[in-house]
N, C-alpha and C positions, 0 to 999 in steps of 0.2 A: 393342527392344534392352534389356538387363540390362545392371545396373551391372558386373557382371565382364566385361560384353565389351568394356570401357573397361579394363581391367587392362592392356593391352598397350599401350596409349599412354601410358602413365606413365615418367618418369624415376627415376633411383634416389632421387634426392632425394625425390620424391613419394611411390615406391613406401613408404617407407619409413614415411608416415604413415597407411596404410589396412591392413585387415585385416576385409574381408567375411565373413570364417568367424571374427571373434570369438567364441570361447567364451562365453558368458553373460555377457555385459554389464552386468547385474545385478547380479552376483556380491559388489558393496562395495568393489571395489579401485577403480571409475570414479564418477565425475559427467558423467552423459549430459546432453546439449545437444542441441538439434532448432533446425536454422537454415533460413528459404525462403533459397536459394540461386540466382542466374541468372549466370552466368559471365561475364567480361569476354569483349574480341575475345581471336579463336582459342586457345577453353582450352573444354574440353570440360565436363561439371559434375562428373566425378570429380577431374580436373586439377585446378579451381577449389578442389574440398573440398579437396583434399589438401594444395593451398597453406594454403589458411585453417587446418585443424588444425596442419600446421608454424608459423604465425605467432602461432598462440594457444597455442601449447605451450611446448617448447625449439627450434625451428628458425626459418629466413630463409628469402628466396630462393634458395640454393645449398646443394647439401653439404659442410657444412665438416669439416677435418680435426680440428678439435680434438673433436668429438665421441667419448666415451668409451662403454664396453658399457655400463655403470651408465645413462648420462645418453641412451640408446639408449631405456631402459624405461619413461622419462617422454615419450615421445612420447605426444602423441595422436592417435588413431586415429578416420579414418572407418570405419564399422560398415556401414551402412546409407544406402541411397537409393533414394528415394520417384522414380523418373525422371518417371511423369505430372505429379505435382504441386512440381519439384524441392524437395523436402523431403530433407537433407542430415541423420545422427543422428552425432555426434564422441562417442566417452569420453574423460575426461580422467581420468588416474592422479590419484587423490585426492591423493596423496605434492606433486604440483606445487606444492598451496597452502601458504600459510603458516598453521603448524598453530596458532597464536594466535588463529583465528576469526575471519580478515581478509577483510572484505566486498568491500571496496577491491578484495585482493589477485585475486579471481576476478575480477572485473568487469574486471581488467585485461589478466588474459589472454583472457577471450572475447567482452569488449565495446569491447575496447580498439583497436590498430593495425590488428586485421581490417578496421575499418569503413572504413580510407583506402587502401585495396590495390585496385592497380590490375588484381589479375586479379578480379573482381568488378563485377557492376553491379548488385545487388542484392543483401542481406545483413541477412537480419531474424530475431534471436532469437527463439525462440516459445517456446522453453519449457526448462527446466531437470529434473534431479531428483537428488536429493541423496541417498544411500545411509545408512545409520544410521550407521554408525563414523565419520561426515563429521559429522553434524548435532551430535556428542558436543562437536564442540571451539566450537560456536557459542554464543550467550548465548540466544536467543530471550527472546522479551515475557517481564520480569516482573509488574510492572502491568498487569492485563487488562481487557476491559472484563466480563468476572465482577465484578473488583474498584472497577470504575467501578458498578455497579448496584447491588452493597452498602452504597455509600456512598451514593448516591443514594434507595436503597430502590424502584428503577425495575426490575422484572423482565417485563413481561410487552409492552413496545411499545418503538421505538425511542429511544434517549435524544433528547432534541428540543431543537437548538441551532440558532444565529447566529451569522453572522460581522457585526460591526458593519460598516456602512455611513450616510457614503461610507468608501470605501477608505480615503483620508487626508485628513487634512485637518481633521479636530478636535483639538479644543484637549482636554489630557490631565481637566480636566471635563468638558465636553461627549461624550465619551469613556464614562465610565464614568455617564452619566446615559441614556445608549440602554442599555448595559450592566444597568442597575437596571432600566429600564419593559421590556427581556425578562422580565426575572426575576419582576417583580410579577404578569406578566400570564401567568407558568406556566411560561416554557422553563426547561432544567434547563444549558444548557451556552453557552457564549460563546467565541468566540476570536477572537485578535487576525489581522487578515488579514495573507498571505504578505509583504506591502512593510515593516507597521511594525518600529519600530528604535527610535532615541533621534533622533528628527526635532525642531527646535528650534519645533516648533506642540504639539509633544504631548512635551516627556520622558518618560526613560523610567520613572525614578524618581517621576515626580510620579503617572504614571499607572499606576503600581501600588499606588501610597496610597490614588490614588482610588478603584480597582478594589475594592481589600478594604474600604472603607467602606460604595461604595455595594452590595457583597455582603453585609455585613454587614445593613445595612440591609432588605435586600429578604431574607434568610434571617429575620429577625424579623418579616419582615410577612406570610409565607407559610407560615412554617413548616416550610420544605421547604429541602434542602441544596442546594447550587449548585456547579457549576464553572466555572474560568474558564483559559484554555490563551493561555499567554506566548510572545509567539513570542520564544526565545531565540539568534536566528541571527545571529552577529556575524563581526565583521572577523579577529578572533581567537581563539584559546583561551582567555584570561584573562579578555576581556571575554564571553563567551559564561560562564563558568563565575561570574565576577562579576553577570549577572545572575540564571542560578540561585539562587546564595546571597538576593540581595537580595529576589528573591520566597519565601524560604523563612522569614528573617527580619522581614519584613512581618507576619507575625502569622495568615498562612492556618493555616486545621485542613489535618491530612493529607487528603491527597484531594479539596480543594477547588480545586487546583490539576494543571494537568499542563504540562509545558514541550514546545513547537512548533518544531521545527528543520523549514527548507527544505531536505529532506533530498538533493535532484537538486544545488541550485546548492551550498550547504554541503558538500558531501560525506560518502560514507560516513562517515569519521572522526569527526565531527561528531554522526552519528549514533549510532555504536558507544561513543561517548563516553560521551556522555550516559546511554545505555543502564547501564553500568559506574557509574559515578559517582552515577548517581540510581536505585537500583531499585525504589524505594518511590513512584515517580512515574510518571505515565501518560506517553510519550514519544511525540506526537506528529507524524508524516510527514506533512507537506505536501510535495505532488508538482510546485510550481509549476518548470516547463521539461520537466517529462515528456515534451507532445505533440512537440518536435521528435525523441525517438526511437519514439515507441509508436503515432502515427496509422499506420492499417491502411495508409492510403497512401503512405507515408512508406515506401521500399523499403530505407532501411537503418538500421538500429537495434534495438530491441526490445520488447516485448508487455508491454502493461501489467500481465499475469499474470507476466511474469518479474520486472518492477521491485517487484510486490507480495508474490515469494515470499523475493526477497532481503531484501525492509523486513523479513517475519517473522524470515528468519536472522537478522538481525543486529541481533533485539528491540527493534524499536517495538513500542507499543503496538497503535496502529493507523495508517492511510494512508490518504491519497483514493482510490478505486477508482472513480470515476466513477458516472452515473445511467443507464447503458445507452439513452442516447439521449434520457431521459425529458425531461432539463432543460436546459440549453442548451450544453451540451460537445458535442462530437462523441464518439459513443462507442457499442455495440453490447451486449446481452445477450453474443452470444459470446464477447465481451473479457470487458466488465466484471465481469458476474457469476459466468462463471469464475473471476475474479481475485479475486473478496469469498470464493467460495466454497470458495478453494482456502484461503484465508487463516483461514478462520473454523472449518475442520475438521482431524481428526486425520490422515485418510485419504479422498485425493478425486483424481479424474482430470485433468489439464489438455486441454491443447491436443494435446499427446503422449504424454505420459506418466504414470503412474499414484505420486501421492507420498503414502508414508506420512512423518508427521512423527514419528514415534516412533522412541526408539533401542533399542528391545529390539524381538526377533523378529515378524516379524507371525504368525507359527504361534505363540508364546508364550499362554497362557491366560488373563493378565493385557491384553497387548493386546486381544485378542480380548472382554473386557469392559470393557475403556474405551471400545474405537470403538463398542462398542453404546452405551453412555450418551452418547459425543459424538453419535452420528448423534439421538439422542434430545435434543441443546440441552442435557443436562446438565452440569452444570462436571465437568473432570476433572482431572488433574494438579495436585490440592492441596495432596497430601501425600505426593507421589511424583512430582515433578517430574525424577526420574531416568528417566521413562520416556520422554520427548516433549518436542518443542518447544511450547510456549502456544500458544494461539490468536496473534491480530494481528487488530483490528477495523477494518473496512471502514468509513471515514467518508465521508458520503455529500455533495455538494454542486455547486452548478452551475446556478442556474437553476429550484430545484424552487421550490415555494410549496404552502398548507396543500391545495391540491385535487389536486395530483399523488404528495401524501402516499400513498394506497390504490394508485393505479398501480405504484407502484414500491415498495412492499410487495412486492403482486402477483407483479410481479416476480422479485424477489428471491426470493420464499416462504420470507423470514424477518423475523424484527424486530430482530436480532441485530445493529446499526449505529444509527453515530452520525448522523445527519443536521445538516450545517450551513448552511443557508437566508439567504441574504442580504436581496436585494429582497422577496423572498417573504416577510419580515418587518418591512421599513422601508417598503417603497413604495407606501402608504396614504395621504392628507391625515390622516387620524384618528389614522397613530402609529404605533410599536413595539410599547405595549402593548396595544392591541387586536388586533395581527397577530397576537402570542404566544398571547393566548388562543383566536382561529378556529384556528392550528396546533394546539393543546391540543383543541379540538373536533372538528377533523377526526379526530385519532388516537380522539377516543372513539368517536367515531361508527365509525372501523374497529372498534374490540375490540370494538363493540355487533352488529355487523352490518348498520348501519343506513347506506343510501346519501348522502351530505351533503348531499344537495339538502333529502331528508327530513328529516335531523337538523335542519338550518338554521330550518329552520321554527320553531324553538324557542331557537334560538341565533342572536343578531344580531349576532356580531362575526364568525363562519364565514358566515352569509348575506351579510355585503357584501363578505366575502373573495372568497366564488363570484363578485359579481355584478363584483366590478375585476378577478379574472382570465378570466372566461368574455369578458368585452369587450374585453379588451386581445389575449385570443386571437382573436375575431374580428374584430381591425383587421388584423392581421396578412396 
């Protein structure tokens, strides 16, 4: 059976949201959507679509009379269905959104009320794509991790970062002294995990004084510049934009800092905010509450590749994208490093569909020499940031440590992320600073070609790294 021979069991209400002989779809007037789709009782999977494109569009359950010819043309329309794999494709008339660049505002129409409709029993975003005269009104990254590596003077391996641990529960000294013995012992990036706040065991003020001292510190003893990523997610705007200020005036150099919004639970706004108001800062997406919509098993919600393409739209820096399985998340090459890889390039395919980030012509002769220097790891959009959305850097974390460091490289087949390592750097008897240095060895030992069992041989902070995770992997 073909999706048209479901045309006949539709209502006018329904009928009204499909159109299988769409003209080119491509064409810039739409933002196409790819939904898995399984229909509630007695609703067939066109019935289904056609409900969910009325409810994410202008319509409801019924045909209402106050609909106007005008407000007719903003429907969205099914196009397309996959019936083996119900795979459902909607356009959405670009005109729907708010032309202000509003992240929110889509998320609301196509991730919003869909998800509790009762003709549905399965309902999973897969993938997005965004037409150029769409992308025009968006902010994307301005802070990039280009201009994270500048600073750093780190071009050729991943930036090599910490999340302190425990979680909580230090005192805003104790705090910024795991902060220092990273740093001494080589890492180049620190951040404060998704919970902390202005918790009365660690202020918040106290522990950003501390922060920049003991950076201060450990930048003079190494030589070498440092970052360190606030997590700025508060109860409200003023306090959220009061602790911006307050880590600005702290006395950090430019760049040695970047600010961390929970960007799921926070919300877009939050995000987009920040974005706006700081563009000289690296704006970092932590994804903490993602997995109740993006687990593959999770039958309604959406793809961590979508939640990663929207963080680009609406300019983070960069975002968690997961370890593809490697570290202790749940999570898939297919997912995840679609989602780094979609995020890190000019022009790259998803899940369904094929996104160019650039807003001038992909036939244009200028794109067509950018994407060659992008697909070549080159910077682009330096001085023509009218052509394209920036990169958005894929930060890595979950469970890795310095031996899973080469795997998921591998992986990846880039070095183009930030990696941020918890246990994998604390969970030694010997310390923080000897972790930082076997993670610092294991990465040489990748750029050398040399296997770490090998390398170790010569390196004793990476040898007892191997020997407490090769053993805690075989207790397991």
């Amino acid at each position: 059976m073909q999706a048209k021979d479901l045309l006949s069991t539709l209502n006018d209400h329904q009928l009204a949201y499909v159109n299988l002989d769409l003209p080119n779809p491509k064409n810039g007037d739409y933002m196409l959507a790819s939904f898995h789709l399984v229909p509630g009782k007695n609703l067939n999977i066109l019935q289904a679509a056609c409900e969910v494109s009325a409810e994410s569009s202008t319509g409801t359950n019924f045909l209402v009379q106050t609909e106007t010819a005008y407000s007719k043309l903003l429907n969205a329309l099914v196009y397309d269905i996959d019936m083996k794999d119900n795979i459902v494709k909607i356009a959405y008339p670009r005109r729907l959104f708010d032309r202000g660049g509003n992240v929110q505002n889509i998320m609301t129409y196509i991730a919003g009320n869909i998800f509790g409709m009762k003709e549905i029993s399965a309902l999973k975003l897969l993938d997005v794509r965004f037409p150029p005269v769409m992308l025009e009104q968006y902010d994307g990254p301005s802070y990039t991790l280009d201009d994270m590596r500048k600073y750093l003077n780190v071009y050729d391996r991943p930036i090599l970062g910490t999340i302190v641990k425990p979680k909580m529960g230090l005192s805003s000294a104790e705090y910024a002294e795991v902060c220092y013995d990273f740093r001494v012992g080589g890492g180049d990036f620190v951040k404060n995990d998704e919970p902390q706040a202005d918790q009365d065991f660690c202020p918040y003020d106290k522990m950003v004084a501390h922060v920049k001292q003991a950076m201060d510190k450990a930048v003079k003893e190494t030589w070498h510049k440092k970052i360190h990523s606030f997590n700025v997610s508060s109860p409200d705007y003023d306090t959220m934009i009061a602790r911006c200020e307050m880590i600005r005036n702290a006395g950090f150099e430019p760049g040695s800092y970047a600010f961390l919004i929970d960007g799921t639970t926070a919300g877009w706004m939050a995000v987009q905010t920040l974005r706006r108001k700081y563009p000289d800062v690296f704006i970092h997406f932590h994804r903490a509450g993602h997995g109740a919509f993006t687990r593959p098993e999770n039958p309604i919600g959406y793809s961590v590749l979508v939640l990663s393409k929207f963080a680009r739209l609406a300019g983070a820096s960069g975002i968690h994208t997961g370890t593809a399985g490697v570290g202790k998340m749940a999570g898939s090459p297919g997912e995840d490093i679609t989602a780094a890889d979609e995020i890190l390039h000019l022009f790259k395919s998803g899940h369904t569909f094929e996104q160019s980030w650039a807003t001038i012509q992909m036939n244009d002769e200028d794109f067509v020499t950018i994407e060659a220097l992008d697909a070549k790891n080159q910077e682009i959009l330096k001085d023509d940031s009218w052509r394209g959305i920036k990169k958005c850097c894929p930060i890595i974390s979950g469970g890795l440590n310095p031996t899973l460091l080469k795997p998921f490289i591998d992986l990846m087949g880039s070095v183009d992320f930030i990696t941020t390592m918890g246990a994998g750097v604390h969970a030694h008897p010997r310390g923080t600073k000897v972790w930082a240095t076997a993670l610092i060895q294991a990465c040489e030992a990748y750029k050398a070609g040399i296997d770490i069992h090998e390398y170790a041989k010569n390196h004793s902070e990476l040898a007892e790294a191997i020997e407490f995770f090769e053993k805690k992997g075989k207790k397991k």
